[in-house]
SERO-4910 file (N, C-alpha, C, O; in steps of 0.05 Angstrom, whole numbers):
BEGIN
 pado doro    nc1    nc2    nc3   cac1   cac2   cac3    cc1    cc2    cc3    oc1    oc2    oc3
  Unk    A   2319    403   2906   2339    424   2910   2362    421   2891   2369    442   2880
  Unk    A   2375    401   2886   2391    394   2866   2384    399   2844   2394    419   2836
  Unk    A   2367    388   2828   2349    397   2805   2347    427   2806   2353    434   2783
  Unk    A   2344    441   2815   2345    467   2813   2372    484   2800   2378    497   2780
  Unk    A   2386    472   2832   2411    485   2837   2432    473   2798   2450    487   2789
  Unk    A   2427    460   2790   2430    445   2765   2422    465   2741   2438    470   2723
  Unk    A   2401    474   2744   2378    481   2731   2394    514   2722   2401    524   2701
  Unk    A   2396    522   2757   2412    545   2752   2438    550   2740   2443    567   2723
  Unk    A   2451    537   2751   2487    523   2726   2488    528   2698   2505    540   2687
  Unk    A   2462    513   2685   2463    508   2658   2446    537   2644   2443    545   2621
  Unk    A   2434    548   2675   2419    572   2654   2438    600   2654   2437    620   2640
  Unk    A   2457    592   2674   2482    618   2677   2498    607   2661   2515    625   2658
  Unk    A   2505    589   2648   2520    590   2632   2521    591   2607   2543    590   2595
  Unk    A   2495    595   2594   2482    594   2575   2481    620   2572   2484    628   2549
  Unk    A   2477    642   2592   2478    666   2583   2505    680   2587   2512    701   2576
  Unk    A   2518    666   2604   2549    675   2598   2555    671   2575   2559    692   2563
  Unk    A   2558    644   2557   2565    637   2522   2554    659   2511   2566    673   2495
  Unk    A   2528    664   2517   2522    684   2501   2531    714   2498   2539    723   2477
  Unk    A   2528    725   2517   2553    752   2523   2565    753   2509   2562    769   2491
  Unk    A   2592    727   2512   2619    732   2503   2616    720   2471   2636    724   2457
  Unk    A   2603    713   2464   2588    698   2435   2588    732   2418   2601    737   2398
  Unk    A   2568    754   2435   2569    771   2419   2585    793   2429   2582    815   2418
  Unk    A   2602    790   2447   2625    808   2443   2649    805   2420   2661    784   2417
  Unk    A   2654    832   2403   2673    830   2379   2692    843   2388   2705    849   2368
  Unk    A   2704    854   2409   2728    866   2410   2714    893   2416   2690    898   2417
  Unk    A   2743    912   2421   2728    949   2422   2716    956   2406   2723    952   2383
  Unk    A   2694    970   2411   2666    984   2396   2685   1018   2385   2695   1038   2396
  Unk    A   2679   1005   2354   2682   1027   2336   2674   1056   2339   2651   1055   2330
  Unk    A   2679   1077   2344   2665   1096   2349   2667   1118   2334   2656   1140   2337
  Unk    A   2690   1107   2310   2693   1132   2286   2673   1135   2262   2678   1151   2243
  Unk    A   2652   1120   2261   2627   1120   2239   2602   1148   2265   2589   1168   2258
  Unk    A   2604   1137   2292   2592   1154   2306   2605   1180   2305   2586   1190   2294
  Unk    A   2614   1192   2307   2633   1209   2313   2634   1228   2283   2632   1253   2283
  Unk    A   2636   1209   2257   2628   1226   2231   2601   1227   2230   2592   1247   2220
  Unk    A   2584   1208   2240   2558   1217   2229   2548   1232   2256   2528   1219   2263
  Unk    A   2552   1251   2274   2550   1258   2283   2553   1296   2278   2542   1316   2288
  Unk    A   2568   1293   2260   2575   1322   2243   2545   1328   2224   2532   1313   2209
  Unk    A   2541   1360   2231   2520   1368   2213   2523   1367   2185   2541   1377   2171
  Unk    A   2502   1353   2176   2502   1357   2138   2498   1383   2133   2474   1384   2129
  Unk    A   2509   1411   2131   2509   1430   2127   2525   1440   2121   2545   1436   2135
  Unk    A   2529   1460   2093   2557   1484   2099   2552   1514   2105   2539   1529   2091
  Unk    A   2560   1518   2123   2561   1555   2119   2570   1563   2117   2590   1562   2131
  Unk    A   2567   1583   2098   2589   1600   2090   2586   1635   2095   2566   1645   2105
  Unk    A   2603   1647   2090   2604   1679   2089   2587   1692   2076   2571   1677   2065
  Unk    A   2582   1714   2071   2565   1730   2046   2580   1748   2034   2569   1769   2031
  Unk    A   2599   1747   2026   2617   1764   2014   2602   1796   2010   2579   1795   2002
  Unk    A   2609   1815   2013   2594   1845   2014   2618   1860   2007   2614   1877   1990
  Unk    A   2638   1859   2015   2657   1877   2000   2662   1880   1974   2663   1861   1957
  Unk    A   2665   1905   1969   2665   1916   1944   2649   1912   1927   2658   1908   1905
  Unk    A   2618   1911   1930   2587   1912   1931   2580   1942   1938   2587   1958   1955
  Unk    A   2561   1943   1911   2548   1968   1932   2519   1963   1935   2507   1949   1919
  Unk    A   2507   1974   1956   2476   1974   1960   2469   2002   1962   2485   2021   1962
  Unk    A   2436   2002   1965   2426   2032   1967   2395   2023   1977   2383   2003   1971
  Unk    A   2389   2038   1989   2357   2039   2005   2345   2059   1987   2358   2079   1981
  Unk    A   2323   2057   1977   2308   2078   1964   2325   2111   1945   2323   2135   1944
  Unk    A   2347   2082   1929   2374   2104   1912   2389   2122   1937   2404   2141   1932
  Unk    A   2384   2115   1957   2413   2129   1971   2433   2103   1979   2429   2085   1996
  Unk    A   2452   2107   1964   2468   2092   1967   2492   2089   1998   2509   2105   2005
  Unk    A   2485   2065   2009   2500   2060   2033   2533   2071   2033   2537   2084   2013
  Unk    A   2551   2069   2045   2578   2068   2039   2590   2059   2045   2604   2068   2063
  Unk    A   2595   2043   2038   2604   2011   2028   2636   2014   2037   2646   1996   2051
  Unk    A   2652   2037   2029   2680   2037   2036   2686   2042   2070   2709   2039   2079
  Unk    A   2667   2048   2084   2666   2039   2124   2667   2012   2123   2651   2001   2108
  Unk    A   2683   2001   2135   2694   1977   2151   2658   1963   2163   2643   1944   2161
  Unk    A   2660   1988   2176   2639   1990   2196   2610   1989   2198   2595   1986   2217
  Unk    A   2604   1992   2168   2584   1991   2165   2583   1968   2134   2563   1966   2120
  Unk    A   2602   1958   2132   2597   1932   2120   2592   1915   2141   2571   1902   2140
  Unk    A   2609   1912   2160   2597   1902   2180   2575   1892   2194   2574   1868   2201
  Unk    A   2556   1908   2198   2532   1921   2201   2516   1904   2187   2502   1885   2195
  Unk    A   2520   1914   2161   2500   1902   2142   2500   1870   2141   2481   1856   2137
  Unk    A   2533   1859   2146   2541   1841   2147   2516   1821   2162   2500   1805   2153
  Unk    A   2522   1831   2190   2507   1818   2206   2479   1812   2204   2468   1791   2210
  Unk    A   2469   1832   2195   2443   1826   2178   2426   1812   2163   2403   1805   2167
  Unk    A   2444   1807   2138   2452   1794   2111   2454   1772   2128   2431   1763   2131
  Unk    A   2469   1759   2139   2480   1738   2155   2452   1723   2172   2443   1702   2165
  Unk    A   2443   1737   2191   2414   1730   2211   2402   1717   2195   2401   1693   2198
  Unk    A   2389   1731   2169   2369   1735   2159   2369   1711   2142   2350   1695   2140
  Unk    A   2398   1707   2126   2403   1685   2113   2399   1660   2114   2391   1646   2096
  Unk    A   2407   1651   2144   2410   1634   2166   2382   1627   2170   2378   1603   2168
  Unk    A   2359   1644   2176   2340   1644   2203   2321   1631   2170   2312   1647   2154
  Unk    A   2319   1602   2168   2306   1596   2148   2283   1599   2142   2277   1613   2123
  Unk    A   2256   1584   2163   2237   1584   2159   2223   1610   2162   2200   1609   2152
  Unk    A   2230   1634   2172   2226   1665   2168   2232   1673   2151   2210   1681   2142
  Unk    A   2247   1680   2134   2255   1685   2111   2241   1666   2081   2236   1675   2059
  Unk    A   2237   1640   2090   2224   1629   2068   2194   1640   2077   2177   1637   2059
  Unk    A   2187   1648   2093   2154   1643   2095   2154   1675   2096   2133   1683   2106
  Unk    A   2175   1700   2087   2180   1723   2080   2167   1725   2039   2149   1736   2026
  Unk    A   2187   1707   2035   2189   1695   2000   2153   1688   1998   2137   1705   1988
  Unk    A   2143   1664   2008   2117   1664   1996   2096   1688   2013   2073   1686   2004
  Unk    A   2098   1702   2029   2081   1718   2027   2081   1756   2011   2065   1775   2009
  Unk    A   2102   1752   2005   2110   1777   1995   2094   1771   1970   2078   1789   1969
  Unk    A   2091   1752   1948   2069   1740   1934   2055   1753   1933   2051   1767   1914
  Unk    A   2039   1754   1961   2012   1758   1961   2006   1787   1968   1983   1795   1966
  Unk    A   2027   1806   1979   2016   1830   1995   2031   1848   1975   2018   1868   1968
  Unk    A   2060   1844   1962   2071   1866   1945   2059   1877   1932   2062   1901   1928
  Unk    A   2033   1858   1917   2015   1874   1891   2002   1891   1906   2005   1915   1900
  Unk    A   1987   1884   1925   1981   1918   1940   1992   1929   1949   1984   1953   1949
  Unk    A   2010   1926   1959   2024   1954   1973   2041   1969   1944   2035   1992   1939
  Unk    A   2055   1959   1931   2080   1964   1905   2064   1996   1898   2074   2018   1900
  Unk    A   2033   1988   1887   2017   2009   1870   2000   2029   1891   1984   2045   1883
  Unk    A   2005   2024   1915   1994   2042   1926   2025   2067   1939   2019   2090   1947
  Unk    A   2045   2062   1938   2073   2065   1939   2082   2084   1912   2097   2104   1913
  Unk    A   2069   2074   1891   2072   2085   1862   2050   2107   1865   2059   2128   1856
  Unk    A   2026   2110   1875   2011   2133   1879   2013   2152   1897   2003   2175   1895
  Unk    A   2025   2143   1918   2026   2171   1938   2064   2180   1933   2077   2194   1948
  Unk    A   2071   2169   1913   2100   2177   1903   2126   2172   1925   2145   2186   1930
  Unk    A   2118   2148   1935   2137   2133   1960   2150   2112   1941   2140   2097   1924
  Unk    A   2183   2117   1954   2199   2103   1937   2184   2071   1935   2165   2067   1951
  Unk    A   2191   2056   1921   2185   2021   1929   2192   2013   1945   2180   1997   1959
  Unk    A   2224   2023   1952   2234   2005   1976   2224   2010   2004   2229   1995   2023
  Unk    A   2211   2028   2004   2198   2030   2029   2178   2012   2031   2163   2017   2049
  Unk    A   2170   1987   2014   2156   1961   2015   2162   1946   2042   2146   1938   2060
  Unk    A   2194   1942   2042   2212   1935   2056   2205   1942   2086   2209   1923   2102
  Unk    A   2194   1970   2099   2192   1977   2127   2167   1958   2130   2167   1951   2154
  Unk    A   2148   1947   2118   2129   1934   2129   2144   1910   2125   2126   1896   2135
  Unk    A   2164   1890   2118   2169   1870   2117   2186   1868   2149   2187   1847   2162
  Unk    A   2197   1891   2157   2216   1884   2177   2198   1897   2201   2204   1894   2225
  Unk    A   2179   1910   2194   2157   1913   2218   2141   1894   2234   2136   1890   2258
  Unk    A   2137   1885   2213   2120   1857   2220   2118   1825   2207   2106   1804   2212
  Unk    A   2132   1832   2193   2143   1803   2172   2125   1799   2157   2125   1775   2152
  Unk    A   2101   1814   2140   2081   1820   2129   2057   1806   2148   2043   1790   2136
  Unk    A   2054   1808   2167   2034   1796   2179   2022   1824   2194   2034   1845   2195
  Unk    A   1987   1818   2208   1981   1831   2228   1983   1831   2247   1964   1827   2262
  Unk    A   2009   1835   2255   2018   1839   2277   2015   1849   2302   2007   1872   2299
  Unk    A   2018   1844   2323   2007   1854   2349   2029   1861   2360   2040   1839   2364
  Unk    A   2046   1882   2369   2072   1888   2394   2063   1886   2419   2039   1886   2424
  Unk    A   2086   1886   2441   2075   1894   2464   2061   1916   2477   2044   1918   2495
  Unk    A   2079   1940   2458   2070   1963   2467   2045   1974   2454   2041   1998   2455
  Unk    A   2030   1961   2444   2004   1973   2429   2004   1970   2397   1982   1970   2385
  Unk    A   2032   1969   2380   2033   1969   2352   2019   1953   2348   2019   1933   2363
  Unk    A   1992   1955   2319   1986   1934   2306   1988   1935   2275   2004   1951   2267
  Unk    A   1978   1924   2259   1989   1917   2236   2004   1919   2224   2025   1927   2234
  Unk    A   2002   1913   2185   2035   1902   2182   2051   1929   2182   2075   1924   2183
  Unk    A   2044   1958   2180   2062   1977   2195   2057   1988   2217   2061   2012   2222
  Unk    A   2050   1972   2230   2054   1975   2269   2043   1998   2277   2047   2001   2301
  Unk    A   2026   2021   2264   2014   2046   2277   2005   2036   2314   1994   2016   2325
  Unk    A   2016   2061   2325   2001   2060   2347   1970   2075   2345   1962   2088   2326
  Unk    A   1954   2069   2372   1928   2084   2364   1929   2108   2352   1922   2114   2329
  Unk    A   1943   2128   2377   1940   2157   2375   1950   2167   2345   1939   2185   2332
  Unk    A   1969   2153   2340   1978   2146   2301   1972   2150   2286   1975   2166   2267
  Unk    A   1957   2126   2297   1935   2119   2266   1903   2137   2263   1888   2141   2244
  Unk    A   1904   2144   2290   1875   2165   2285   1883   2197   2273   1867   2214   2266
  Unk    A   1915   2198   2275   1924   2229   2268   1921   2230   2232   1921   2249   2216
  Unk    A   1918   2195   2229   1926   2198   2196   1895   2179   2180   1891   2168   2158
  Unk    A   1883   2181   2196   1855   2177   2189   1846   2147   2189   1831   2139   2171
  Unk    A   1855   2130   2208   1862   2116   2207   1839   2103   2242   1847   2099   2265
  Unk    A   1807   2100   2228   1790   2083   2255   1805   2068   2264   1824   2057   2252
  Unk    A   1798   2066   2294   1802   2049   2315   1781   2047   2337   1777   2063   2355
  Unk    A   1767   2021   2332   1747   2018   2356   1735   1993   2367   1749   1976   2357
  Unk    A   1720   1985   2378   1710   1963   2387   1713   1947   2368   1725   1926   2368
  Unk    A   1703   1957   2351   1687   1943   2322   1708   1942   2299   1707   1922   2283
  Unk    A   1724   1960   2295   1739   1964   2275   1768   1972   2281   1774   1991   2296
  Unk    A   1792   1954   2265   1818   1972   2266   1825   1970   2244   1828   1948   2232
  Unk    A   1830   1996   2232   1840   1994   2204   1859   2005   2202   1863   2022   2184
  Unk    A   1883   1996   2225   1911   1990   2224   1913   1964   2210   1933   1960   2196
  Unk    A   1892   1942   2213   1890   1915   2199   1892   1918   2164   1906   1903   2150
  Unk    A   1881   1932   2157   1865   1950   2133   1890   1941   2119   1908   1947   2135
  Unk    A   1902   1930   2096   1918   1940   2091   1926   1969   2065   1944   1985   2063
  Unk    A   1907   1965   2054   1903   1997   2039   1901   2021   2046   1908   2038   2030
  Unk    A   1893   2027   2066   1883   2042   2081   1912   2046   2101   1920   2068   2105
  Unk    A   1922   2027   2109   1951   2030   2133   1970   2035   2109   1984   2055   2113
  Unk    A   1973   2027   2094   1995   2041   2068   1985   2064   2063   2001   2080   2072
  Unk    A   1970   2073   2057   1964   2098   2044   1977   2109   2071   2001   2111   2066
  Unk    A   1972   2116   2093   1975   2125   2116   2002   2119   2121   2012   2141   2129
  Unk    A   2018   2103   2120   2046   2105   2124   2058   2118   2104   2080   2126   2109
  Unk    A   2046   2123   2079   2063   2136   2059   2060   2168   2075   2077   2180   2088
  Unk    A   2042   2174   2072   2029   2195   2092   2054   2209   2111   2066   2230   2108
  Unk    A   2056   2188   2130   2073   2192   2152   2105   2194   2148   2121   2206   2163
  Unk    A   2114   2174   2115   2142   2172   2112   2144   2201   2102   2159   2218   2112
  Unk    A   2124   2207   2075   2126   2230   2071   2134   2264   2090   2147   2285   2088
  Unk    A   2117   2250   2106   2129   2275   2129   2146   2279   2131   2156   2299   2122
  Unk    A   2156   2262   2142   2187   2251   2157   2209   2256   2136   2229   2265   2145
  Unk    A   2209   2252   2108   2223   2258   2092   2226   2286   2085   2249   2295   2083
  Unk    A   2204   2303   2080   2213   2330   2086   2213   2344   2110   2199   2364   2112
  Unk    A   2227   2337   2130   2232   2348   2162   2266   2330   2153   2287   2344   2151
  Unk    A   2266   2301   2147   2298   2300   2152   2307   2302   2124   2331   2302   2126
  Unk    A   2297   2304   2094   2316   2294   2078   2323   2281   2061   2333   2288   2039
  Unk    A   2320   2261   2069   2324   2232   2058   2308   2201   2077   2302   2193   2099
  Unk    A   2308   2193   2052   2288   2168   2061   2292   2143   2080   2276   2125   2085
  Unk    A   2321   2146   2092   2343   2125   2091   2338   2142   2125   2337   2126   2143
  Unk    A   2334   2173   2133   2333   2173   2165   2302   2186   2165   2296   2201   2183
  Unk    A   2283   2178   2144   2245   2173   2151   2252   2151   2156   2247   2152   2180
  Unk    A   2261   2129   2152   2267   2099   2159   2267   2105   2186   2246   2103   2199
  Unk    A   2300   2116   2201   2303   2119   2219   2287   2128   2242   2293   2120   2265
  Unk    A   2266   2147   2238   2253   2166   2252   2220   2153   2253   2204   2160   2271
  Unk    A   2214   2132   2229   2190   2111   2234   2199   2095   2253   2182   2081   2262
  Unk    A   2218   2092   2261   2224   2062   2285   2227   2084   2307   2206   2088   2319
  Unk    A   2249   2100   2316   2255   2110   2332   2235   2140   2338   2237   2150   2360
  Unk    A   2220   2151   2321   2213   2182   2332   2219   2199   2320   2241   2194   2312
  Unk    A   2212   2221   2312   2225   2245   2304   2235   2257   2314   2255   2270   2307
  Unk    A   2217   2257   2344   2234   2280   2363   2264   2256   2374   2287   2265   2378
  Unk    A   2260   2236   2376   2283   2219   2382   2304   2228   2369   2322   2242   2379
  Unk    A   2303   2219   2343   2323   2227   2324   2333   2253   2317   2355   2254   2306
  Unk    A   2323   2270   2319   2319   2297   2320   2340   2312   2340   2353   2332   2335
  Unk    A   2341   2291   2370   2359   2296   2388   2381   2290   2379   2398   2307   2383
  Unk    A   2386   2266   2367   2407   2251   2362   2424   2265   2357   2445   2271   2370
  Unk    A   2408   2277   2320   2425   2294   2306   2433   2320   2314   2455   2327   2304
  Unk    A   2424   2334   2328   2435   2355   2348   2455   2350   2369   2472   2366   2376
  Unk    A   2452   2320   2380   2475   2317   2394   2501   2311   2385   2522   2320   2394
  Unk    A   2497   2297   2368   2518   2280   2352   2532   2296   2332   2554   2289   2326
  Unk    A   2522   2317   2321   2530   2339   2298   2536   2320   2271   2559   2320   2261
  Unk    A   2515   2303   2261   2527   2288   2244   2494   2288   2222   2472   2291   2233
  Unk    A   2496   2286   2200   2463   2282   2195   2460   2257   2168   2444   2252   2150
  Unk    A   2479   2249   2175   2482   2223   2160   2474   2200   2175   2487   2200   2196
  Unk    A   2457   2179   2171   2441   2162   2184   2469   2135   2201   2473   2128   2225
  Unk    A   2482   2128   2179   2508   2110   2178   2530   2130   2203   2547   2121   2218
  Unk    A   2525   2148   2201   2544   2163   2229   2538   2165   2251   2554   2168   2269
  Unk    A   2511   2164   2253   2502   2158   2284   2502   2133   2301   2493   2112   2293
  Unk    A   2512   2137   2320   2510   2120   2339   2479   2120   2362   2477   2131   2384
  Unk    A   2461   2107   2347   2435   2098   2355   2425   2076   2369   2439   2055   2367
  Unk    A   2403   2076   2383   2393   2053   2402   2398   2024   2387   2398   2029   2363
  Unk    A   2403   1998   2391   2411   1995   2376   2391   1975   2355   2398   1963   2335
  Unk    A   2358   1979   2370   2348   1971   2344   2338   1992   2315   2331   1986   2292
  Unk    A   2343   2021   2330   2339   2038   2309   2376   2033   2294   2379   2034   2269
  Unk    A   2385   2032   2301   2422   2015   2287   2417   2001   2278   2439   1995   2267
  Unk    A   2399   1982   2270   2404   1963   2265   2379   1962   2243   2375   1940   2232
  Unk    A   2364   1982   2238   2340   1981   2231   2335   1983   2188   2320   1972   2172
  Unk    A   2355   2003   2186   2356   1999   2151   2377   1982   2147   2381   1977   2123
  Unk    A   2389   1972   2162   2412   1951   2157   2394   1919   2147   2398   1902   2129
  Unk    A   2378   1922   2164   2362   1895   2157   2329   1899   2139   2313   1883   2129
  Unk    A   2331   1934   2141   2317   1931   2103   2335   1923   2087   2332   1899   2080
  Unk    A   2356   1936   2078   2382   1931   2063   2379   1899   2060   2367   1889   2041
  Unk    A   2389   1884   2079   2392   1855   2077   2369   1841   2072   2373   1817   2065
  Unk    A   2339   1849   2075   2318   1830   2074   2313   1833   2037   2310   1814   2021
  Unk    A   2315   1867   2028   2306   1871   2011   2335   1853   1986   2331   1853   1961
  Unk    A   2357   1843   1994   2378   1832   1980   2367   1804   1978   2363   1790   1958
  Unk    A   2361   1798   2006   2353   1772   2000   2325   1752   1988   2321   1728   1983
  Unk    A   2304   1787   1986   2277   1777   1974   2286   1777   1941   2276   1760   1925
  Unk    A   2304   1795   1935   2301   1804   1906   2320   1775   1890   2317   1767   1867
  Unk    A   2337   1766   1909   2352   1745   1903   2357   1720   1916   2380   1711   1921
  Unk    A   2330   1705   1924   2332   1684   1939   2354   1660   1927   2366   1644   1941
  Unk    A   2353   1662   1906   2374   1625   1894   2392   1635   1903   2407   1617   1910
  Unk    A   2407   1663   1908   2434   1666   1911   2445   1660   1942   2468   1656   1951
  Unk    A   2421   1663   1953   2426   1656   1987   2412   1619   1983   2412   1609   2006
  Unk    A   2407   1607   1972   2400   1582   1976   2371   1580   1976   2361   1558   1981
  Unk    A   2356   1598   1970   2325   1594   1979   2313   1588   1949   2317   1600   1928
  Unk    A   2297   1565   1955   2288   1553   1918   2255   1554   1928   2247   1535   1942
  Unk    A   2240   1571   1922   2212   1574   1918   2205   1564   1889   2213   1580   1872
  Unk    A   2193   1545   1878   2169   1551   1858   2144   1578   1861   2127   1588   1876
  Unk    A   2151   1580   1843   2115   1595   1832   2094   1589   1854   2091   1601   1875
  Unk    A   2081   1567   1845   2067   1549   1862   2068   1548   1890   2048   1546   1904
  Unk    A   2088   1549   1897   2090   1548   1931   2087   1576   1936   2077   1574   1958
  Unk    A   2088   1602   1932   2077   1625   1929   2058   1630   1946   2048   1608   1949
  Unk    A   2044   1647   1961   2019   1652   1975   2005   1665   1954   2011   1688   1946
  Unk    A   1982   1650   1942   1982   1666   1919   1958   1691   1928   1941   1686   1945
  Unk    A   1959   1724   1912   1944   1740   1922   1909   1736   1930   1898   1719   1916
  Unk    A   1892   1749   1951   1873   1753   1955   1849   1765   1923   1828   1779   1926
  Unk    A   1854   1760   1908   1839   1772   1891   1804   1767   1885   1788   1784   1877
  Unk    A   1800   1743   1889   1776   1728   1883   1745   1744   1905   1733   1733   1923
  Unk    A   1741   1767   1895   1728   1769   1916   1710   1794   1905   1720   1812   1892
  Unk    A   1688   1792   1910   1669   1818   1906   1657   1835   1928   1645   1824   1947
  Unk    A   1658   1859   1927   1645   1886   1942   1627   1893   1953   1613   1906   1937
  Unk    A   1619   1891   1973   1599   1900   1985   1599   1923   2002   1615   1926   2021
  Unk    A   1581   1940   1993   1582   1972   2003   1565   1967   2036   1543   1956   2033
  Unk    A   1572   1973   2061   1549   1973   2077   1554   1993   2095   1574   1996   2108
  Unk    A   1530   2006   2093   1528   2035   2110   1509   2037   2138   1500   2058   2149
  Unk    A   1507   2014   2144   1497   2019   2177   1496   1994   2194   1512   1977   2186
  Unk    A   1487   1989   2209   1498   1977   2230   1491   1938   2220   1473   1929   2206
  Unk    A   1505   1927   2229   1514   1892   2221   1502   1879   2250   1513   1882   2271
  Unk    A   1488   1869   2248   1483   1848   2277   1497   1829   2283   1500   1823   2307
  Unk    A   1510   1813   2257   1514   1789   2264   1535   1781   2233   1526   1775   2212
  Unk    A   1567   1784   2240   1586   1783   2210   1577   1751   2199   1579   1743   2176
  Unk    A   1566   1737   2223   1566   1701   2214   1544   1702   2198   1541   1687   2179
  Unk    A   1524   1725   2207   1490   1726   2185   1503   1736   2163   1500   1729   2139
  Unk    A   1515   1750   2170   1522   1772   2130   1535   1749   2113   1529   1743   2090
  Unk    A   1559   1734   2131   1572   1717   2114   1557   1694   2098   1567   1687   2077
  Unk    A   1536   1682   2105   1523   1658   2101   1500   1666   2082   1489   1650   2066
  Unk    A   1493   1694   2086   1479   1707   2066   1486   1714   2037   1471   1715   2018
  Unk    A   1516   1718   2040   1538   1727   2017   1548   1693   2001   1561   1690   1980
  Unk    A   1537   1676   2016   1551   1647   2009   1576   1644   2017   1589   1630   2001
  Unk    A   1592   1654   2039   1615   1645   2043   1611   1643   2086   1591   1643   2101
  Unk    A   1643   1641   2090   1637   1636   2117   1650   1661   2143   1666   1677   2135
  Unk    A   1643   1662   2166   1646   1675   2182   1688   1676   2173   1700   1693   2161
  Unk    A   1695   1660   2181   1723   1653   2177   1739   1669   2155   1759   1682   2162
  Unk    A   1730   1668   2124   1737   1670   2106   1727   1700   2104   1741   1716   2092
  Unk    A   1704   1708   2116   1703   1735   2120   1722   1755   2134   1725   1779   2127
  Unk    A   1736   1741   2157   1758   1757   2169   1781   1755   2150   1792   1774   2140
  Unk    A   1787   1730   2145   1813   1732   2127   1817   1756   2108   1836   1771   2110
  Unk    A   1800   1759   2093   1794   1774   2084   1787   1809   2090   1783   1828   2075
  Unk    A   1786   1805   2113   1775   1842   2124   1782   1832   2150   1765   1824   2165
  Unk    A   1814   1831   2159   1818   1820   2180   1807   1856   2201   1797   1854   2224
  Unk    A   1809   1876   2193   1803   1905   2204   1779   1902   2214   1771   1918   2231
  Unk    A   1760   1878   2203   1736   1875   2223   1739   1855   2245   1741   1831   2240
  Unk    A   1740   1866   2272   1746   1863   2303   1722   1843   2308   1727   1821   2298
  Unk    A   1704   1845   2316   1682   1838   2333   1658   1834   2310   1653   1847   2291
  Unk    A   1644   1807   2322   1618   1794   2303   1597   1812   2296   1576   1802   2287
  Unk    A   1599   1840   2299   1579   1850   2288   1591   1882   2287   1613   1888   2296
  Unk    A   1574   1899   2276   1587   1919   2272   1561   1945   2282   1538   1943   2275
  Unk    A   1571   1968   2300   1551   1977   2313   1542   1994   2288   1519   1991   2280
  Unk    A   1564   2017   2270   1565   2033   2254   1539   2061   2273   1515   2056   2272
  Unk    A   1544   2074   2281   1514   2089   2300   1519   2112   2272   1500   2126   2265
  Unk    A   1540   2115   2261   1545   2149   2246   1538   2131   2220   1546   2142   2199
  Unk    A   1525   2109   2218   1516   2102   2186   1539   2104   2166   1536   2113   2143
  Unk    A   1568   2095   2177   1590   2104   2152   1587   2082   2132   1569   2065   2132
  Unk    A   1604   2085   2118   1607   2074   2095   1626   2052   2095   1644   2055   2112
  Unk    A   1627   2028   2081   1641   2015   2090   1649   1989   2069   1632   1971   2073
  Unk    A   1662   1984   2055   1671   1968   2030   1678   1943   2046   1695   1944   2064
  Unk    A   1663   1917   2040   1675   1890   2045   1682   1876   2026   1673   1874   2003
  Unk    A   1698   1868   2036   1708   1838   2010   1698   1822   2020   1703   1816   2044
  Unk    A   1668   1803   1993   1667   1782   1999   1683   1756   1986   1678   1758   1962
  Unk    A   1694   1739   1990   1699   1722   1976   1687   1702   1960   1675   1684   1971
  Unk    A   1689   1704   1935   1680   1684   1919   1685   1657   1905   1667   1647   1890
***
């Protein structure tokens, strides 16, 4: 019992020396406290006394209020990194088709831009039914020739959904005018907008007071299309290389009646079920019924 009680003495006091051995006085807490601050700066976007313009109509820059606007935009978009960088390398790959299909149905370029803030160039799915990268609903997309079925959506299409939105901007541009409230009237409606401007007595897009994602809606073409055309100036450093580079590698196949099996066609073509959708993401389901024998262009990849 002594031996113990001994035992214990020399082992508490051994770890008491030690304690006070590595106590140095009060714990520093101003190295925590700086390195605790974000390595970042942010700054403003300066926009005053700048001018911008959506498809040559020029914004107006001398409203408080609608620098503002744009401000906030410019700002999100700036900020919201990995969206905006992964905006930069896919624009790469989708501008070459859409730019020249834009140049043929005589739609400004910047209307490139409504599929970037539609869907962030992706095929996109909404809640309410929109799909691809310009969001047609069904009833939409079948007014502008545009299948939808088990088997096929060529809202996915993207040749085929451009041609068709030019289609649709075109409308919209001769009913309002200008390209800047077809913008307006692709997000919100015609008959929406249509009300507006009857209520409001105003027919300038920047004068209405609108829902506020159709408000908010060429403000952030405006700002996406500033910040695609000039990424180093907002901070964004892409190489070449890091680029999504375009879909081009690929040869044609005409097929006019019904597909049993996309995984048989693919393995037949030498490529794979997978790389077949990437490619023709508009084909839905592993086989294709076709009963009306249409016609039907695939990209195979090579």
């Amino acid at each position: 019992m002594k031996t113990f009680s001994l035992f214990s003495f020399f082992l508490g006091l051994f770890f008491t020396i030690a304690i006070f051995s590595s106590y140095s006085g009060p714990m520093d807490t101003s190295n925590i406290v700086e390195n605790t601050q974000l390595p970042q700066q942010i700054h403003a976007v300066p926009l005053a006394h700048r001018s911008f313009d959506f498809a040559n109509e020029s914004l107006p820059m001398e409203n408080f209020d609608v620098v503002e606007r744009l401000e906030r935009e410019v700002l999100r978009n700036s900020y919201y990194h990995s969206n905006t960088l992964l905006l930069l390398k896919r624009m790469n790959r989708y501008f070459p088709i859409i730019e020249p299909i834009l140049a043929e149905q005589g739609v400004p370029n910047d209307l490139k831009y409504l599929a970037v803030i539609e869907s962030d160039l992706t095929n996109a799915r909404s809640p309410a039914g929109a799909r691809g990268m310009w969001q047609f609903m069904t009833g939409t997309a079948g007014d502008y020739g545009l299948e939808v079925n088990k088997d096929v959506d060529e809202r996915y299409h993207i040749e085929k959904a451009t041609r068709a939105a030019c289609k649709y901007l075109k409308r919209y541009h001769t009913k309002f005018g200008s390209w800047t409230l077809s913008a307006a009237a692709y997000n919100m409606g015609a008959r929406g907008l249509q009300n507006e401007l009857t209520a409001q007595k105003f027919n300038s897009y920047y004068d209405l007071n609108l829902n506020e994602e159709t408000g908010r809606y060429v403000f952030r073409i405006v700002a996406i299309k500033e910040i695609l055309n000039n990424p180093s100036a907002f901070g964004f450093m892409l190489d070449p290389a890091d680029a999504y580079q375009p879909l081009t590698n690929y040869s044609e196949v005409e097929v006019n009646g019904p597909v049993l099996s996309w995984g048989e066609f693919a393995k037949k073509y030498g490529t794979t079920y997978r790389m077949l959708k990437v490619y023709n993401p508009w084909l839905l389901s592993s086989k294709l019924a076709n009963p009306h024998k249409k016609k039907y262009v695939i990209k195979v990849p090579g």
